[in-house]
C-alpha positions in Angstrom: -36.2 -35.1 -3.8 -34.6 -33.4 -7.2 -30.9 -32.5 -6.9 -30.5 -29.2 -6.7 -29.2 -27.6 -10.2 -26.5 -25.0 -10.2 -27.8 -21.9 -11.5 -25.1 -20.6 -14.9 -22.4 -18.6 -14.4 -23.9 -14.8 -15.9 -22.3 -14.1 -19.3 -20.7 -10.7 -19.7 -23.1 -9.8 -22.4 -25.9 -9.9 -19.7 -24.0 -8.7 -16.4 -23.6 -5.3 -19.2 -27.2 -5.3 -19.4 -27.5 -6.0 -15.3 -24.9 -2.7 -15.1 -27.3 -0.5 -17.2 -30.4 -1.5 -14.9 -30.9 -1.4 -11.2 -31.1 -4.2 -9.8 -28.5 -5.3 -7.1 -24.9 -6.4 -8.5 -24.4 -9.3 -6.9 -20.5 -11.6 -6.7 -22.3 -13.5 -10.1 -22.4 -10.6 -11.8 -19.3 -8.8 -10.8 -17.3 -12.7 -11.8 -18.3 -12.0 -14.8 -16.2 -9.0 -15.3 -13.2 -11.1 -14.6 -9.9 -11.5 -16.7 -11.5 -9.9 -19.8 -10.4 -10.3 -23.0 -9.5 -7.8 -25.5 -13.2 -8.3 -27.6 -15.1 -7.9 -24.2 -12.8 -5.2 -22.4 -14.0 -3.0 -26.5 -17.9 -4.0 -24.8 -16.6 -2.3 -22.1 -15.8 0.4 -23.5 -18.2 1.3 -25.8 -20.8 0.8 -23.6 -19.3 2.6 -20.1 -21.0 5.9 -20.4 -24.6 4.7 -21.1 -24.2 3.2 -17.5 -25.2 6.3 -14.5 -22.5 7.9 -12.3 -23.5 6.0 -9.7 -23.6 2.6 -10.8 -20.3 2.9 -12.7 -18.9 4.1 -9.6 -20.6 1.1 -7.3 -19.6 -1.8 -9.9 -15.5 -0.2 -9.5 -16.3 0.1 -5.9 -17.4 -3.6 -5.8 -14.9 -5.1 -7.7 -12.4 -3.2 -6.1 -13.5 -5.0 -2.6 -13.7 -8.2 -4.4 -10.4 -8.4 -5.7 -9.3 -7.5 -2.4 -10.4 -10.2 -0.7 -10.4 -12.9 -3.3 -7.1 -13.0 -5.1 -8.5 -15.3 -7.8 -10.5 -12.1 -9.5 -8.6 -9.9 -12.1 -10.8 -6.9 -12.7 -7.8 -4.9 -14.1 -9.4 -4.6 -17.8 -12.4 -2.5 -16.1 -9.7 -0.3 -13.6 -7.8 0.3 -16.5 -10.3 2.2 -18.3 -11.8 3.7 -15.4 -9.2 5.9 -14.8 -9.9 8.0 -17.5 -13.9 8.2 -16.1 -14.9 11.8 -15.8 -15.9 11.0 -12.5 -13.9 11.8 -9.6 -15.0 8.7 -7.4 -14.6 6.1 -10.1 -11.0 7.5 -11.3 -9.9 7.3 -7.8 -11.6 3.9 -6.7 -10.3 2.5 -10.3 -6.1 3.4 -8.7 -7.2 1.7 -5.5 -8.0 -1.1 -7.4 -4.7 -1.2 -9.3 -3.0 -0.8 -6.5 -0.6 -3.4 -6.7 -0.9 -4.0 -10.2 3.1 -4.0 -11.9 2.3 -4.1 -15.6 4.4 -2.0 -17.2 2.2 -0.2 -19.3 0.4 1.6 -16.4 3.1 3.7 -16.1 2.4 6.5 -19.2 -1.4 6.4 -18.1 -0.4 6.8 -14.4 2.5 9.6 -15.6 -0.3 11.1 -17.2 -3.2 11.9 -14.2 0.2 12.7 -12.1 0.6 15.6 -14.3 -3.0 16.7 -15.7 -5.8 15.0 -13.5 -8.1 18.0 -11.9 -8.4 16.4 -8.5 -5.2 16.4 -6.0 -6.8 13.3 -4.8 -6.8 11.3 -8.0 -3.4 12.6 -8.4 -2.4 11.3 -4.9 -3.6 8.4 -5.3 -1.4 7.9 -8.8 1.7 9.0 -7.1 1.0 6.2 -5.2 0.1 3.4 -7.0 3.5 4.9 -9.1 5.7 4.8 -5.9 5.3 0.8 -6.3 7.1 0.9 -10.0 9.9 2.9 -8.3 10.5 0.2 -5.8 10.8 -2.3 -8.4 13.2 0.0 -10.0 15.2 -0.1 -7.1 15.1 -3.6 -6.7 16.0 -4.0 -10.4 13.1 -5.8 -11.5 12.0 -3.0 -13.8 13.4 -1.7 -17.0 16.2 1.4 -15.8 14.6 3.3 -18.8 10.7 3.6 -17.0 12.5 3.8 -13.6 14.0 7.1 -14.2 10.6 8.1 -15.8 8.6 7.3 -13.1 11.0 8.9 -10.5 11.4 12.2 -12.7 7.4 12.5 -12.8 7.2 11.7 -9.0 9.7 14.5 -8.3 8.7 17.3 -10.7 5.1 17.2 -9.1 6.6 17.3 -5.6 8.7 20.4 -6.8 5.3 22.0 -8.0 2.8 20.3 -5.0 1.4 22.8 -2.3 3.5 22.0 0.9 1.7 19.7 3.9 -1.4 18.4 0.9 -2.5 14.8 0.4 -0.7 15.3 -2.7 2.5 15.9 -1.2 2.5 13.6 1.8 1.4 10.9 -1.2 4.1 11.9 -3.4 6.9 11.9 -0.4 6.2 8.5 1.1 6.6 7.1 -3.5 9.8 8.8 -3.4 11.2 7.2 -0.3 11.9 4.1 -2.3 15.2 6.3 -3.4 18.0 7.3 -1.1 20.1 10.1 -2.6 21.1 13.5 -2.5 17.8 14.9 -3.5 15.5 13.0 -1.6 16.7 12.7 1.6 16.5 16.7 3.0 13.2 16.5 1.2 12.1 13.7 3.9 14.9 15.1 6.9 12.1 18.6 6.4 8.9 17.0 6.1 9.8 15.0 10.0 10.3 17.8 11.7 7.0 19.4 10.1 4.6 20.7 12.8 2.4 19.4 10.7 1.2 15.7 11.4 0.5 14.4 8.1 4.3 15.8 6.9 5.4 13.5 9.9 3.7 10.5 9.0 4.4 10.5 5.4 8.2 11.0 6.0 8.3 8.1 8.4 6.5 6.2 6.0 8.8 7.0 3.2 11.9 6.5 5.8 9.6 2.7 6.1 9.9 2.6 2.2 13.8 3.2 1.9 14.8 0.5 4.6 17.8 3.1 4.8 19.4 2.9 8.1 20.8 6.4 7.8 17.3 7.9 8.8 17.5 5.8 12.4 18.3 9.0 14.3 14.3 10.5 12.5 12.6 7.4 13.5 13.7 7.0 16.9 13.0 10.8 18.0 9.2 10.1 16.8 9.1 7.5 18.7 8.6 9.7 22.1 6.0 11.6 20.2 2.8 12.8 22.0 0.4 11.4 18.4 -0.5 8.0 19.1 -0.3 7.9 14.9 2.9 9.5 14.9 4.5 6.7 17.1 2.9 4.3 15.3 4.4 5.0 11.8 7.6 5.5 13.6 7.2 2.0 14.8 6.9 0.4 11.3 10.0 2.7 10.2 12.3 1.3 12.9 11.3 -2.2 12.1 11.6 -1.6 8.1 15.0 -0.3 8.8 15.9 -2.9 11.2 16.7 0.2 13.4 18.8 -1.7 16.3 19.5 1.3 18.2 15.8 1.6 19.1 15.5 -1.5 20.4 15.2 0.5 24.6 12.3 2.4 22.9 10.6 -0.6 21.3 10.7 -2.4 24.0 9.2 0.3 26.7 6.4 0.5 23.6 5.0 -3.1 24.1 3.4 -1.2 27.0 2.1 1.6 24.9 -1.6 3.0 25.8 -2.5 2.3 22.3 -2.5 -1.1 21.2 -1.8 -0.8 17.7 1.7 0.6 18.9 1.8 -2.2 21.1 1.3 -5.0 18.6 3.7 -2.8 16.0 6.3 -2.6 18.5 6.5 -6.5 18.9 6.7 -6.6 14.6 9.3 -4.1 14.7 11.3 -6.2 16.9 10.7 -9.3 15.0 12.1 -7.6 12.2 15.2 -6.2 14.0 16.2 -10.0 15.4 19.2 -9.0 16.9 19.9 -10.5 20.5 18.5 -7.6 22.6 15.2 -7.5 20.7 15.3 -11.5 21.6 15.5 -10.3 24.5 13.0 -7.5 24.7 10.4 -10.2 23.0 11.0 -12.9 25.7 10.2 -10.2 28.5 6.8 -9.3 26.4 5.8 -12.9 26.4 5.7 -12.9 30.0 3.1 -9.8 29.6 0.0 -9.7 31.1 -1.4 -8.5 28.3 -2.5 -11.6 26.6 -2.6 -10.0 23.2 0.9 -8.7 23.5 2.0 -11.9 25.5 0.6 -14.1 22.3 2.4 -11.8 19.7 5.9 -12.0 21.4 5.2 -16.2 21.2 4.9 -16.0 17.9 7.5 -13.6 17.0 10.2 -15.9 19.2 8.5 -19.0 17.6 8.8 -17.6 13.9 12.6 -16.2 14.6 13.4 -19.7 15.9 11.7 -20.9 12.7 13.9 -18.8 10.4 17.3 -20.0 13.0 16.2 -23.9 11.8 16.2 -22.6 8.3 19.3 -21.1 8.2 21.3 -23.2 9.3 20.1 -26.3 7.3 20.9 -23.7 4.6 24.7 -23.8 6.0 24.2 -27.8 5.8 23.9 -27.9 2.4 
């Protein structure tokens, strides 16, 4: 019997050629729009709009998942300069993809469809992808200089975005990174919004500021009648190790919905003070298997994070 022969990895001159045709793209052909040089990325470019709407929009949709799910893939050359595509789809599917991108120089493109994209979507979408160059500014691992830019764009298009749109729940959970006098009655409003998405995006923009000051917000949610409401009220408490929720946390390990069960065990994880030890020993005597396994590992990981501290103190 012959050994089987591996079959060549597809050059980027020919996975071009596949893109203009029809035939299926398949993970060959999408590799070989990885890490792309500056020569190949021109390629790109000069040959984007002889490719149809809909393919342009299925290879960004593809290599979008891809990267996703395999970390090894850089498609970020191709996102970059779909975001300028004139179509909808691809612009927005492109900011998905560059959704945890940090290089600096996304921020005057990203600035840029904040301001002038057509689509509130798009736009939303940029706010977001923009929100993660705030926290970085927070955390001081980005230049003050582009900090400040990003939060002024962020909150002149809030000033200007319709009340209770994507746009604005988008841009309100970006500025929740920052805690100051401007930001927080923005969020206070938006959580006691009849409007559900207002409520969601202000408890995940209280999640974003890991600012206990907002514990009395995220606690009241936590009784309300929206199983999502509850839930994003969850992740806020644990985010801002809210310790005063702990009763509430613990009563929601027995939630009807299990997502809010399985958050409410994370939260407490994250609070680690003794009572949600304690809350977390009662849920792994659950009968609720699910619950009953998460509370193991929480109380297993905490005990983890004990050893390591302490040989810490050792040393």
């Amino acid at each position: 019997m012959k050994p089987k022969t591996r079959s060549k990895p597809i050059t980027f001159r020919d996975a071009l050629a596949l893109l203009r045709g029809t035939d299926p793209l398949t993970i060959a052909t999408l590799a070989a729009f990885n890490d792309l040089d500056e020569f190949s990325s021109g390629q790109l470019r000069a040959t984007w709009h002889d490719v149809s709407a809909e393919r342009r929009q299925m290879l960004v949709n593809k290599l979008r998942d891809l990267m996703q799910n395999e970390f090894e893939y850089d498609f970020s050359a191709v996102f970059y300069h779909a975001i300028t595509d004139r179509e909808e789809l691809v612009r927005l599917s492109a900011l998905e993809g560059l959704y945890e991108d940090d290089n600096p120089r996304l921020v005057d493109p990203l600035t840029k469809i904040l301001r002038n994209d057509p689509s509130d979507f798009v736009r939303a979408a940029a706010a977001t992808v923009l929100g993660n160059f705030l926290e970085l500014g927070e955390l001081e691992k980005f230049q003050k200089r582009r900090r400040d830019q990003v939060y002024d764009a962020l909150m002149d298009a809030l000033s200007e975005a319709p009340a209770e749109s994507v746009l604005y729940c988008r841009l309100l959970e970006s500025i929740g990174y920052v805690t100051n006098e401007d930001t927080m009655p923005l969020i206070r409003a938006a959580a006691v919004s009849d409007n559900e998405e207002m409520c969601i995006a202000a408890l995940v923009a209280i999640a974003h500021s890991a600012e206990g000051a907002y514990q009395d917000i995220a606690r009241a949610a936590l009784h309300s009648d929206s199983n999502e409401i509850r839930l994003a009220a969850v992740h806020a408490c644990g985010n801002i190790e809210a310790a005063e929720a702990v009763p509430e946390l613990a009563k929601l390990t027995s939630d009807p919905d299990p997502d809010v069960r399985l958050a409410a065990i994370e939260a407490l994880v994250e609070i680690a003070n003794d009572d949600a030890r304690a809350a977390l020993r009662l849920a792994a005597d659950s009968k609720d298997e699910e619950i009953a396994a998460a509370a193991e590992e929480g109380l297993d990981e905490l005990s983890w994070l004990d050893g390591h501290m302490n040989l810490k103190e050792d040393f």
